[in-house]
Every structure is written in structure tokens, then in C-alpha cells.
N, C-alpha and C positions, 0 to 999 in steps of 0.2 A: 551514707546517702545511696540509694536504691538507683538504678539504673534508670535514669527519666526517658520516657515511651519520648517517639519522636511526635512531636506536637503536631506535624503535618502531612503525616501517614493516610491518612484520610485522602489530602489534597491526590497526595504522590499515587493512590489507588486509582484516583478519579483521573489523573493528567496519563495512566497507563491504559486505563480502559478508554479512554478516548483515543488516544494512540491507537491501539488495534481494533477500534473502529475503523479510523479511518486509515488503517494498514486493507481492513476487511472492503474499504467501500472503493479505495484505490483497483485491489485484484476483481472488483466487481464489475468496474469500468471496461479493465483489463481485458476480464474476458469478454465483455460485448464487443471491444475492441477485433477481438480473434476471429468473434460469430460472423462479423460483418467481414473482415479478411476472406472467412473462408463463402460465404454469399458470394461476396462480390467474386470469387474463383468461378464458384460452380457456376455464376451469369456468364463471367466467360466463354466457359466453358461451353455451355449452350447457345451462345451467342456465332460461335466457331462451327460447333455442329450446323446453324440455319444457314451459315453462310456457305456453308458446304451444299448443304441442301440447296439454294439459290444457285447455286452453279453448275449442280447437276439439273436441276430442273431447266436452266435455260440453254443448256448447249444444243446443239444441233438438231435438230429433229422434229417431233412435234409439240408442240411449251403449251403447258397448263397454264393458262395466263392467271385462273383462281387461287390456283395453289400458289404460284407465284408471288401473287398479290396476298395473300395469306399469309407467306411467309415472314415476306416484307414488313407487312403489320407486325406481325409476332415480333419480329425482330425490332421495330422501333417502340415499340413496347419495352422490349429490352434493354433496349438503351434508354430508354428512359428511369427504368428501376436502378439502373447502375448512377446514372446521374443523381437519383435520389439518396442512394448508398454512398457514394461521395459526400454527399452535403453530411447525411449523420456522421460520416468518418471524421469529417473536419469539426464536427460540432462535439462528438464524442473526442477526437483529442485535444480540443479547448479545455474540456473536461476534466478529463485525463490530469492534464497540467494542474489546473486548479485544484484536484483532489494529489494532487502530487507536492504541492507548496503545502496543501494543508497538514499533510503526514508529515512533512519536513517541518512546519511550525510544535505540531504535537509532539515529534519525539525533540525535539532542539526543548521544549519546554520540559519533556519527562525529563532530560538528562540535567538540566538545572534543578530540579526535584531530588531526583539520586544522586548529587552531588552536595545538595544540605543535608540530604541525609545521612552522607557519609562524612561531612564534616563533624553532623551530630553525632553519630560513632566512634568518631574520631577521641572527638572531645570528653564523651564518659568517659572513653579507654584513660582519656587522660587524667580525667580526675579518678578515677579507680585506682592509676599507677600510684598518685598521689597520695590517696589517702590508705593504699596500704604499704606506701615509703613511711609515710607517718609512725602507723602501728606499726613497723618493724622498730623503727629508733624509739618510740617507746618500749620497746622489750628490750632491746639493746640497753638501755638507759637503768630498765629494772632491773636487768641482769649485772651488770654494773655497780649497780648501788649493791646491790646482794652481795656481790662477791667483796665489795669497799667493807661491811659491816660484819 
């Protein structure tokens, strides 16, 4: 008897490529995850520099009340972008998680997959063993009689 193909090879192809799909859609979240880390830095950043700027503009002396007021705007602008970058952050790692259970449902199911399959394995090896235990003690048995006659 022929080594029988694993009957749900197929399946196990398709529960792998789904798998690193959503391996692929996890690092995708991932990195927007970063993008927005690194935005919301350089808002800071910028953020730090106007405040700088507001404080030199209003010290001592003669004060641009435009440029001041300009600033000000800029800057509550600013914080207002970052407040908006907040909300995708928390919305982005709800996300995150959910494409995080997802990979964890897809590989928990490939490994059930590659686990009949290696049972399947298992089992030809076992009937292989078998049936060439068989054909030896039938030679043994030939060899036997031969030598009886």
C-alpha cells in the first residue's frame, strides 16, 4: 500500500497562508503604530520650539502682539493635531489587539493542522513498518521451508 497523500494538505496550505497574512496585517498595524510614535515626537517637538518662541517674543522689551498671537494659533493648532493623533493611537491599538487575537486564532489553528498531519505521518510510517515486518517473516518462513526440504 502506497503512501496515502495527506487528505487535508489543501486545508493546512490555506490555514498557513492565512496565518501569514495576518502575521503580514499585524506588522502593518505595527508600523503605523511607529508612524504615528514618531508624528506625534516631531509635534512635540515643534510644539517645544513655539513655546520657546512665545517666550522669547514676550520678554522684556518691545512684544509683537501679531507674531505672538500667531504663535499661539500655530500652537493650539498643534495641540490640537496631537489630540487627534491620540485618538488614532488608541483606535489603532484596539486594532492592533484584534489583529493580534486574530494571528493567535490562525496559528493555534495551523498548529492543529500540523499536528494531523503529523499524526498522518506518523501512521503510514507505521503501517510501512508493518507491512515490511510482514514481508520479512515471509522470507524468513521461505527461507525456512527451503532449508526444512
Amino acid at each position: 500500500m502506497p503512501n496515502q497523500p495527506f487528505r487535508l494538505e489543501p486545508l493546512l496550505k490555506l490555514r498557513r497562508s492565512l496565518r501569514d497574512q495576518r502575521r503580514r496585517d499585524l506588522a502593518q498595524a505595527q508600523e503605523a503604530e511607529q508612524l504615528l510614535h514618531s508624528q506625534k515626537d516631531q509635534l512635540a517637538l515643534e510644539m517645544n520650539e513655539l513655546q520657546i518662541r512665545m517666550r522669547q517674543q514676550a520678554s522684556p522689551g518691545t512684544v509683537d502682539v501679531e507674531a505672538l498671537l500667531a504663535v499661539k494659533r500655530h500652537l493650539l493648532l498643534l495641540e490640537a493635531e496631537g489630540k487627534a493623533i491620540d485618538e488614532r493611537m488608541q483606535q489603532l491599538a484596539a486594532e492592533i489587539h484584534r489583529r493580534h487575537e486574530a494571528l493567535v486564532q490562525a496559528d493555534r489553528d495551523t498548529r492543529v493542522m500540523e499536528k494531523l498531519q503529523e499524526r498522518h505521518h506518523l501512521r503510514e510510517q507505521e503501517t510501512q513498518f508493518r507491512q515490511e515486518m510482514i514481508q520479512l517473516d515471509e522470507i524468513g518462513l521461505r527461507c525456512r521451508q527451503t532449508e526444512v526440504e
